[in-house]
N, C-alpha and C positions, 0 to 999 in steps of 0.2 A: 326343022324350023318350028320355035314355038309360036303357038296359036296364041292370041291375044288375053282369051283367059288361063293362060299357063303360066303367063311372064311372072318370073318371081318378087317378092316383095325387093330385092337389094335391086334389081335390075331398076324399076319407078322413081326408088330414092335417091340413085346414084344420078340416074337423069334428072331428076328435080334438084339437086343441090347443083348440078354443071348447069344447068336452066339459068336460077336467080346467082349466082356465084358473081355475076357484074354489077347487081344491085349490094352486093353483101363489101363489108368492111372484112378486115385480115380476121377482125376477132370473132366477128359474127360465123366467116365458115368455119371459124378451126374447133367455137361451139357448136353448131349442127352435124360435123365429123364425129366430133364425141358423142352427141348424141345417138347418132346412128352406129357405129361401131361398138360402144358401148352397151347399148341400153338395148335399142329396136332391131338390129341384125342378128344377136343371140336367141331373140324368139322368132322374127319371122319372113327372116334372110329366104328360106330358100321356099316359101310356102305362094301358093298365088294371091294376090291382091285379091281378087274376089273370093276367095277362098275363107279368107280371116272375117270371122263374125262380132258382132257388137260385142255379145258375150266373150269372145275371146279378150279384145281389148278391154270391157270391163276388168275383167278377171284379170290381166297383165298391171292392170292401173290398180290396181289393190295390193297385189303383190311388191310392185315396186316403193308402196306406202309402208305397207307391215315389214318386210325383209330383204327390198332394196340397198344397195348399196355394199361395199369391200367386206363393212362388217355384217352385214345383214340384219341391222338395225333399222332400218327402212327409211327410205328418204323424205326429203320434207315435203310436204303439196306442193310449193311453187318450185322444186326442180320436176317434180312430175307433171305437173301442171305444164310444164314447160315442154317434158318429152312427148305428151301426149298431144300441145300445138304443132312440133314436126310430125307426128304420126297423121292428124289432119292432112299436114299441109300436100304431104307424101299421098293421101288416099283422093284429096282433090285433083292432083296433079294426075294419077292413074286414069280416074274416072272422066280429067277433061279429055288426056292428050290420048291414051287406051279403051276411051270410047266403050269401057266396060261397068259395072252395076258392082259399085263396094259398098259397104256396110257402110250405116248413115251413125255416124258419129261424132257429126258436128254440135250435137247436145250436151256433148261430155264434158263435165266440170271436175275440178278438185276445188273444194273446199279452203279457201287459205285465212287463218287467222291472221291479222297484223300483228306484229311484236311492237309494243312498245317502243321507240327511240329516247335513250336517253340524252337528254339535253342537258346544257347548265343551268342552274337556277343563276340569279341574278347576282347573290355574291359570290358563285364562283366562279362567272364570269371575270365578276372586278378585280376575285383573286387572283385569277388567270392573264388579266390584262396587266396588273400591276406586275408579275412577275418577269415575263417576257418586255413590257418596256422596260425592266429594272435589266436585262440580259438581252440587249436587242442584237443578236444576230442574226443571218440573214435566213437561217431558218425559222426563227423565232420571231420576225419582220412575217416570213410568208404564212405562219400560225395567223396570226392577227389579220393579215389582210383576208385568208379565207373567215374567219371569226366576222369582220366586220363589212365584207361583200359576197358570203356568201357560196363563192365560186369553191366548184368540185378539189379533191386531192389531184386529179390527174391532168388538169385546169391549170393547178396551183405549178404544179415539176415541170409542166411543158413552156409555160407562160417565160417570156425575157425580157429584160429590160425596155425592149425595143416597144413592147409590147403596151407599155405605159405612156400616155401621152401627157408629158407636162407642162406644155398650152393649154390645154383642153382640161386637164384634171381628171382624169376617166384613168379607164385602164379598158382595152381590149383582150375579149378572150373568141378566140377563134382555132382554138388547138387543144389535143388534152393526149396523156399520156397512161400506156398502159403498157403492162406483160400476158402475150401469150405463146400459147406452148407452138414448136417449131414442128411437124408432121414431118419434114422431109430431113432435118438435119439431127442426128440421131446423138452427135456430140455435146450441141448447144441445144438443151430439153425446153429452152423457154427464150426470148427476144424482149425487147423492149423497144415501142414500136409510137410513135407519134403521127399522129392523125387530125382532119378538121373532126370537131365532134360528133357525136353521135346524132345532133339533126342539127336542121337550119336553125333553130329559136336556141342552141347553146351557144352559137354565134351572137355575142352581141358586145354593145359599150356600156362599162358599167360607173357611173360618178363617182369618185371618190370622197367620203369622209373629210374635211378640212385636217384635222389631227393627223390620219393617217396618212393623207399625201402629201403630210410635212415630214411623216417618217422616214418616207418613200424618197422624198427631194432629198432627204439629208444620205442617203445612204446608195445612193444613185451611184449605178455602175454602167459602162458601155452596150450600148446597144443590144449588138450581138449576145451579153455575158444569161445565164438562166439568170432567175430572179432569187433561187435558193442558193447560188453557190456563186453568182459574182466572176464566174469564167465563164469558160466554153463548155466543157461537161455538166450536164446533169443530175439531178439527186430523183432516185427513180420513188414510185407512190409507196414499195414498200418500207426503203428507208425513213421517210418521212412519213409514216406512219408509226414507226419505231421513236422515230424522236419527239414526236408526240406524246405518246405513252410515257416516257420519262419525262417530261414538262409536266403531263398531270401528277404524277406520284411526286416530283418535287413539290407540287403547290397541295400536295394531302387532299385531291379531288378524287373522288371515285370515278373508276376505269367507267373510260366511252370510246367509242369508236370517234375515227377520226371526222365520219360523215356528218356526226350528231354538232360538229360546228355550224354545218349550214345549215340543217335545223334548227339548231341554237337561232342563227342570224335571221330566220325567216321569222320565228315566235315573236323573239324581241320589235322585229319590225313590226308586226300587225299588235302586239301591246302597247308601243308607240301610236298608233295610227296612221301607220303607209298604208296610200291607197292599194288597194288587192290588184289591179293593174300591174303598176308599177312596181310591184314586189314580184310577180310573176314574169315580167320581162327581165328584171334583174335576176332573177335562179334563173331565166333561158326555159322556161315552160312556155308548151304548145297551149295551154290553157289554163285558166286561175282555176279550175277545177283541181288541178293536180297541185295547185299550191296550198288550198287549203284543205282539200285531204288526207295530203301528205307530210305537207313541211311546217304545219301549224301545231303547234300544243300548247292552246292556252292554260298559264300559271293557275295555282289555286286564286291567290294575289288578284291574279284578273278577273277571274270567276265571280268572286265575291263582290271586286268592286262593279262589274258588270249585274253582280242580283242586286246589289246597293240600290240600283236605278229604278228598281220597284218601291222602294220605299216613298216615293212622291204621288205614287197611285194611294196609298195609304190616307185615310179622311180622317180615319178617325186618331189622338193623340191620349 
């Protein structure tokens, strides 16, 4: 029988992911599996928890920077960033429930730049808009509605008619849609899997535009039907992310991701003047902190006319 500082590192991990596995969504354990299997069980499977020193995991988190990864081109901060919070969460768990002395490595940081997102500038927004109302199908309907409320790709594929209240003028979102990979079915390598969101605040009702819940009334299908396809099947986030792609190279936009909509939607709104509240509850953030962080890039356009407003401090002419 192993003594308490003998237990190996997969033994802690594999108890700590069956631990929180009832707090965790399907997609959340099928990434901390890969995590571990992947990444943390080829260095430190079989070694004891109190065994592995700060140094060791420095040195492993450098490694997986410089020449991480299939190609060994090394991975970006925020997936190491990421392995290196299971590794935490793993040596917390050791030292609460194993009552033993691990290496303190809850200092440890990666570094992450932000990448820019790109958004649309103003006319190609309009360009964008004029196209898809010139070709309104019912994918080219769910473009627009994420463009003009905001709401996620996976939001948009999961969301049904039923979903839309046309008393109210809103739209509810309370569901979102994704693929992940299957662990136990070795024929089918991936699912698609529909879920309430990722927290309480992606749950919410959001008003609709007068314009576009005329497009919406006009094009209204049964309840039940998804909002992208008008039946009972679905259009899953990567298709509609492909149809995307062709929408912008029709209207001569340069290539964006399909997320850069609802960044688009957040901009546009605070260069209007949406209160920072109420644009925060509409993206489903836990706080306005994350709304202008993340989903803000004020225009040059803005900038300027924003420095314009020193010019009244100015005496002299």
């Amino acid at each position: 029988m192993l003594r308490q500082g003998e237990i190996p590192f997969r033994i802690f991990a594999s108890a700590w992911l069956e631990t929180i596995k009832p707090q965790l969504k399907d997609s959340s354990i099928v990434k901390y599996s890969n995590v571990l299997t992947v990444h943390l069980f080829p260095r430190f499977a079989d070694i004891p928890v109190d065994r592995i020193s700060s140094g060791d995991v420095l040195e492993f988190g450098n490694e997986l920077l410089c020449s991480g990864g299939k190609k060994g081109n090394g991975l970006s901060p925020r997936t190491v960033a990421g392995i290196l919070s299971v590794l935490k969460a793993v040596f917390a768990y050791a030292a609460r429930q194993g009552k033993i002395k691990v290496a303190d490595i809850s200092s440890f940081s990666v570094r992450q730049s932000q990448k820019p997102m790109r958004i649309l500038s103003i006319s190609e927004q309009q360009k964008l808009s004029l196209y898809l109302y010139g070709d309104l199908t019912l994918t080219n309907l769910g473009i627009l509605v994420c463009l003009y409320t905001g709401i996620r790709i996976g939001e948009i594929c999961a969301m049904k008619w039923g979903d839309i209240s046309f008393e109210e003028q809103c739209l509810y979102v309370n569901k979102t849609m994704q693929r992940i990979q299957n662990k136990e079915n070795q024929e089918r390598k991936t699912s698609i899997l529909i879920t309430a969101p990722k927290s309480g605040c992606s749950i919410r009702r959001i008003p609709l535009p007068d314009e576009l819940f005329q497009l919406l009334a006009a094009a209204r299908c049964p309840e039940n039907a998804y909002l992208l396809t008008g039946q009972d099947f679905f259009m899953e986030p990567r298709t509609m992310q492909n149809r995307f792609k062709r929408v912008i190279r029709k209207c001569n936009i340069k290539d964006m991701n399909f997320h850069g909509l609802r960044h688009t939607f957040a901009t546009r709104c605070i260069e209007l003047g949406f209160d920072i509240k109420s644009l925060s509850e509409i993206l489903g953030h836990a706080s306005v902190n994350i709304t202008l962080n993340r989903y803000v890039h004020p225009s040059m356009e803005l900038k300027q006319k924003n420095m314009n407003m020193l010019s009244e401090l100015f005496s002299v002419r």
